[in-house]
N, C-alpha and C positions, 0 to 999 in steps of 0.2 A: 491160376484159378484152382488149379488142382489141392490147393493146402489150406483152399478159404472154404473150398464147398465140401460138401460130404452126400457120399451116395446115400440115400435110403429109400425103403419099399413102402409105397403109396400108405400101406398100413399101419406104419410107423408114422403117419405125419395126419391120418385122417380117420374118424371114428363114423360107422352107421350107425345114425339115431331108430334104434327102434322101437318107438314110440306109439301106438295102435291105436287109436278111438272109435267108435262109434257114432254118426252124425248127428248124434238125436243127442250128444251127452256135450258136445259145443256148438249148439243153437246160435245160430245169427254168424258165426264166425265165416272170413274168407275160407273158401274153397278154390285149389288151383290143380287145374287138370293136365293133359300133354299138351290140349287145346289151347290152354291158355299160355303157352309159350311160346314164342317166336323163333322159330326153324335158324339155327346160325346166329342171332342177330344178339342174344346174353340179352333179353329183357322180354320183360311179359305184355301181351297183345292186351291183357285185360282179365277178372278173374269171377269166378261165382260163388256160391254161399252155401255151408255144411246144409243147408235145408232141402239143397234143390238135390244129393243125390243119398243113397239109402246104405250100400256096404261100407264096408270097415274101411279106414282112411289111416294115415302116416299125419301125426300133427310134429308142427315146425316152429320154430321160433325167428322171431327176426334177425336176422342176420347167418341165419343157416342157408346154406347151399343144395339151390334144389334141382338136380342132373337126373333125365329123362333116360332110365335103362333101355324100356320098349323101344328097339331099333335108335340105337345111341348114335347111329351115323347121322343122324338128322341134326345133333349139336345143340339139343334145347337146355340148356344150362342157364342159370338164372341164381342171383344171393336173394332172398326173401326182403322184402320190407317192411315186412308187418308178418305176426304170428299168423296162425292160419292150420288148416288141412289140407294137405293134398293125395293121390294118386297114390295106390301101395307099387305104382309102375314109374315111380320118382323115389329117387333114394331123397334121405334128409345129411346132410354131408358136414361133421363138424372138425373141426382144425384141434389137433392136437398139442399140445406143452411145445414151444419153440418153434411152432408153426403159423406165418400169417395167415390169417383166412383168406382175405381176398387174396393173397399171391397162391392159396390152397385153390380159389374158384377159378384163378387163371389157367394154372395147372390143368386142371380137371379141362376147360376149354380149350385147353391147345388141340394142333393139327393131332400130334401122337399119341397124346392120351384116347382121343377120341376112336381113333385108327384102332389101338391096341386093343380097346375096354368091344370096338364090334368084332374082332376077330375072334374072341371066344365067346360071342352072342350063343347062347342057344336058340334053336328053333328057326325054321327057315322064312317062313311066311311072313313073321311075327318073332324074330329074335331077339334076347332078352340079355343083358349086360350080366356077368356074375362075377360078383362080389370078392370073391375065394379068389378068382383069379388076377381082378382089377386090385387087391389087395400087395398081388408081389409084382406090379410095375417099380420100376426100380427107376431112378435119378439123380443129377447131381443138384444137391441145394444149397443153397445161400446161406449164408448168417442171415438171423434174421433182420438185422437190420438194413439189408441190403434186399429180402424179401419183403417187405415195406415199402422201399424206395422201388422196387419193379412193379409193384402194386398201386404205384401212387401213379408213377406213368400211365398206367393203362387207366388206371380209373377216372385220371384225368381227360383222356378222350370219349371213355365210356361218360365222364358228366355232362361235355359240352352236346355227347352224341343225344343223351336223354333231354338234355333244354331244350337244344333243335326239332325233337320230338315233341314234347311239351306245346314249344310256338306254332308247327306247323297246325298241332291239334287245334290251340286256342284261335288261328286265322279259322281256318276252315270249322269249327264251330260258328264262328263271328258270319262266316258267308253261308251257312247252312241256318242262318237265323233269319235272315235277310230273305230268302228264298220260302221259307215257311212263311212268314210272315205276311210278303206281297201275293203269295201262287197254292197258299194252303186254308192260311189264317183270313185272306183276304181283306187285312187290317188297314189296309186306304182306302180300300170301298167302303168298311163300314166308319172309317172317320169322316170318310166324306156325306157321309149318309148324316151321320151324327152331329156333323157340322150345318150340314144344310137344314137339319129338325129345327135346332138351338137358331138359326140363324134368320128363320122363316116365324120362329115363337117369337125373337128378337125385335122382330119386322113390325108383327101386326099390332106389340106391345105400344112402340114406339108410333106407329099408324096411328092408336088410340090416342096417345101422347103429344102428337106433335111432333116426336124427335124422328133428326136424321136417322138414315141405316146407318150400321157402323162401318167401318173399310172392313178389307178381309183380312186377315187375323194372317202374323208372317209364319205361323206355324202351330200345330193340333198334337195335345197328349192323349186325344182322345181313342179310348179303346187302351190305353197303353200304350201308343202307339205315337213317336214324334214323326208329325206328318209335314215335312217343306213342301210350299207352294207347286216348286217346279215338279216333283214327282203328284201330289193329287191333282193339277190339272190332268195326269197323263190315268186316273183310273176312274171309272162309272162312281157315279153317287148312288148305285139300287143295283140289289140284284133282279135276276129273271128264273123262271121255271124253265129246265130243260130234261134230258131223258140221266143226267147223272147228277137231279137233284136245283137246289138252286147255284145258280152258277154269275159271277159279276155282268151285266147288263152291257150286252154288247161281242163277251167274248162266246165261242163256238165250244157247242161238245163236241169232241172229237174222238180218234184213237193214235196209237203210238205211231200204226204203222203209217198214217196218212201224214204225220208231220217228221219221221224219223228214218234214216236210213238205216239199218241194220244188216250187219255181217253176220253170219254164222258161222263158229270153226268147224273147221275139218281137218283131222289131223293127218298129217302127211305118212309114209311107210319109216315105218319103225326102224328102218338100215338108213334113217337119215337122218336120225339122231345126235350129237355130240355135246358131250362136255366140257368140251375144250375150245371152244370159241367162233370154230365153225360155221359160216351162216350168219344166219337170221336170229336173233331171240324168237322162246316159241313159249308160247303159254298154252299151257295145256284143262290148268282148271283153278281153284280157287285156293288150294296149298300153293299154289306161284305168287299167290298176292302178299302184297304189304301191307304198309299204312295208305298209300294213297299209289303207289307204282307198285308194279309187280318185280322181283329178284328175278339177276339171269339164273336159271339153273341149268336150262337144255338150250341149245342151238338145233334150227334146222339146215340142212342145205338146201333143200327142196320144198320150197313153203308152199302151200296151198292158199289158204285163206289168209286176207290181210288187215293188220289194224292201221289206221295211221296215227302219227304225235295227235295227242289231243282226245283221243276217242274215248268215250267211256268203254271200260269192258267191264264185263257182267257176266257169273257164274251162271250157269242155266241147267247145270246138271250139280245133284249132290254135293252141298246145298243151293237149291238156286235164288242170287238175287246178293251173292255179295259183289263188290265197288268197286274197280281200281282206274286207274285211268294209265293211256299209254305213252310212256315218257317218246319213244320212237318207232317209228315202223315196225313190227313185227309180227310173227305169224302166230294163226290161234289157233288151238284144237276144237275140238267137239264139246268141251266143258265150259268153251267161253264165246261170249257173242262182243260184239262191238256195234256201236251205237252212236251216231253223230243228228242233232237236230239242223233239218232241212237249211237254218240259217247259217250254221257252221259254227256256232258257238257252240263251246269245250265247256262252261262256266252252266250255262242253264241245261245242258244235257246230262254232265256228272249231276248236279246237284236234285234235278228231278229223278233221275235214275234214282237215287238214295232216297226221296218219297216214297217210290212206287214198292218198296218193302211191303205192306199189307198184302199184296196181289201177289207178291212174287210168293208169299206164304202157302196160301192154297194146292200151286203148283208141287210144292216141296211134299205136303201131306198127302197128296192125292199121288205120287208113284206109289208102286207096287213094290218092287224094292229099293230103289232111288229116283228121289224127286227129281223132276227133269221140266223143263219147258222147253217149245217146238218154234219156230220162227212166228207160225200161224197163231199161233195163242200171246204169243210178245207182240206182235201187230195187233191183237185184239184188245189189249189192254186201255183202259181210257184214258185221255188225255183232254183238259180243258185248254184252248187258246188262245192266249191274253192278245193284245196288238202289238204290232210289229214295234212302235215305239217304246213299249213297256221292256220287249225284250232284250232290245239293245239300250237301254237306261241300267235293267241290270248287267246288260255284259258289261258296261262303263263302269257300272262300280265295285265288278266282282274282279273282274278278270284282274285288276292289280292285285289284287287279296291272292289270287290262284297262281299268278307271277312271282308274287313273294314264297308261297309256298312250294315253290319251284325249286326257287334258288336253294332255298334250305334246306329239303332233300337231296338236292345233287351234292350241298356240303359235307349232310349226312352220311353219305354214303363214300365219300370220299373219307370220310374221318374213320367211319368203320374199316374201309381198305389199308388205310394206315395202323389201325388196330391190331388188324389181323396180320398184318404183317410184321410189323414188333412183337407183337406179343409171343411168337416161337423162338424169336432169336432171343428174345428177355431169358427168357425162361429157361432155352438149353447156356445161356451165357455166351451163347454167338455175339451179342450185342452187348456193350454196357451199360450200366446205368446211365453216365457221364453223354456218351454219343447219342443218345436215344431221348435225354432231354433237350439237347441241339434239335434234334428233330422235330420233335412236337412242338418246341419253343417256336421253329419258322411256320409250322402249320396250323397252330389256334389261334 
């Protein structure tokens, strides 16, 4: 290896874009902040718009690499997909003459670089990656045709990892339509309403007529809405007045806490701690969360407060009211609540949890310096409730929806393991290229 690769210093193979705008001078364009990056994971959570914030910004181009300085131990490293502005607390990272890019973003992500670039952080609180220094890391590199070939590995996991993402999004959009629809929109009540006007007009037309009624119709677009038989026998054709407005005829105003059991964390003594595997998973607040599961980050030994598989949890402090649900058992601090409805369904608890966003809003505004909500005001919040048969119609037809999305994050994450795991040996040339497509070949 020694007479293929050649040492060089980070600076030699990578240039800072320094590039500076003003928000108001690329109107409409992506915005991407620290926020919008996802802790460890090399891809973005989601992103916002030059309009929404006001100081000077770092503009990017697609395919530029965009590495999080402000406390770089955190690993938010990300290739752009589209131009855009971001964060002057995001370098913009471009690849130099004889250098791949992406084998340059893998770099940049590895375990060492990351290690190296926070050791000369300035600043304690708030430490800051410096350039000067991240400049004379030193390595040995590939030709580049072989920095290509290490690139293409990784990025082949990283694409299956992003589909997987992709799918689990578009399930759980699909089952969060499903739930708007029967529990928000109340779209079988009003077809059913709609059906019976039309049907009742039908009646008295034919009355006048002579003709038969007609049979009942095997299914309703009405409202927008394709209505099967067997689900509108199970909902009211009218609504009724109640104290939270009008509500489907039949079901109860209610609150959270008369239909939901809730946990509240409590976080255990800070000497019970670990990194290393220790324990229990402990989720402390809403940087733990993912897309739909929270990341191990801390272990406890001594848990206090418990979630179990299936529970929704729910941020409740700064900001309160974001989602995750609990892949297993583990412990929760003070910043997360856990939430299961009295029937034990996983499927209509997450997915109303994720309505009741407008309410969890208020809470957030109304801290003094961080929004917070208290058990007593989570029990207070309102809840309408449908019949016992409504609920279990949707657990039947979500819960395979929330099954699939299951399986596919555990692959997920599996596949990132495997990521992370090649991707140091690639890079220092522990691995070959040759061995390391064996590998992946038995695992996608």
């Amino acid at each position: 290896m020694a007479g293929e690769w050649t040492k060089m210093s980070f600076d030699q193979c990578a240039d800072l874009v320094r590039d500076t705008v003003h928000p108001s001078e690329v109107s409409g364009r992506p915005y991407i902040g620290l926020e919008h990056i996802s802790e460890g994971q090399l891809s973005l959570s989601g992103y916002g718009s030059a309009d929404q914030v006001t100081s000077i910004k770092s503009r990017f181009q697609k395919g530029d690499i965009l590495f999080g300085k402000l406390r770089p131990y955190f690993r938010k490293v990300v290739i752009a997909t589209f131009d855009g502005v971001c964060s002057t607390d995001i370098w913009v990272v471009r690849h130099k003459r004889g250098i791949d890019q992406r084998y340059l973003f893998y770099w940049m992500a590895s375990p060492d670089f990351i290690e190296e670039s926070t050791r000369a952080s300035e600043g304690t609180k708030m430490p800051r990656a410096q350039w000067e220094f991240v400049g004379r890391i030193t390595k040995l590199i590939p030709p580049l045709q072989e920095q290509r070939a290490i690139a293409h590995i990784l990025g082949t996991l990283d694409g299956k990892i992003e589909l997987n993402r992709r799918m689990s999004k578009t399930l759980e959009e699909m089952a969060r339509a499903i739930f708007k629809s029967w529990f928000v929109d109340f779209d079988p009540v009003r077809a059913n309403m709609e059906r019976k006007n039309s049907t009742q007009g039908h009646q008295e037309a034919r009355a006048q007529s002579g003709e038969e009624t007609p049979p009942f119709l095997a299914s309703s677009h009405l409202c927008g809405f394709a209505l099967n038989p067997e689900i509108a026998r199970l909902f009211p054709d009218s609504f009724e007045d109640s104290e939270l407005g009008k509500i489907p005829r039949g079901w109860i105003a209610s609150t959270i806490g008369q239909n939901f059991h809730i946990v509240m964390g409590q976080s255990p003594p800070g000497n019970t701690y670990n990194e290393i595997g220790n324990g229990m998973p402990f989720y402390q607040g809403r940087t733990d969360f993912g897309f739909r599961y929270p990341s191990h980050r801390v272990f406890c030994t001594a848990p206090t407060r418990l979630a179990e598989p299936g529970d929704t949890l729910v941020s409740v402090r700064a900001p309160v009211g974001d989602v995750n649900m609990a892949s297993e058992q583990c412990a929760i601090g003070r910043g997360v609540a856990a939430i299961r409805h009295h029937s034990g369904s996983r499927s209509f608890t997450y997915y109303l949890v994720h309505q009741l966003g407008e309410h969890f809003l208020k809470f957030e505004a109304e801290g003094t310096v961080f929004g917070c909500i208290n058990k007593l005001d989570f029990e207070r919040l309102p809840f309408i409730v449908p019949s016992q048969e409504i609920l279990y119609e949707f657990d039947r037809r979500v819960s395979p929806i929330d099954d699939k999305i299951e399986i596919i994050e555990k692959q997920t994450k599996m596949l990132v393991i495997l990521r992370d795991t090649l991707l140091p040996k690639l890079i220092s040339g522990e691995l070959r290229v040759k061995d390391a497509e064996r590998i992946v070949g038995r695992c996608t």
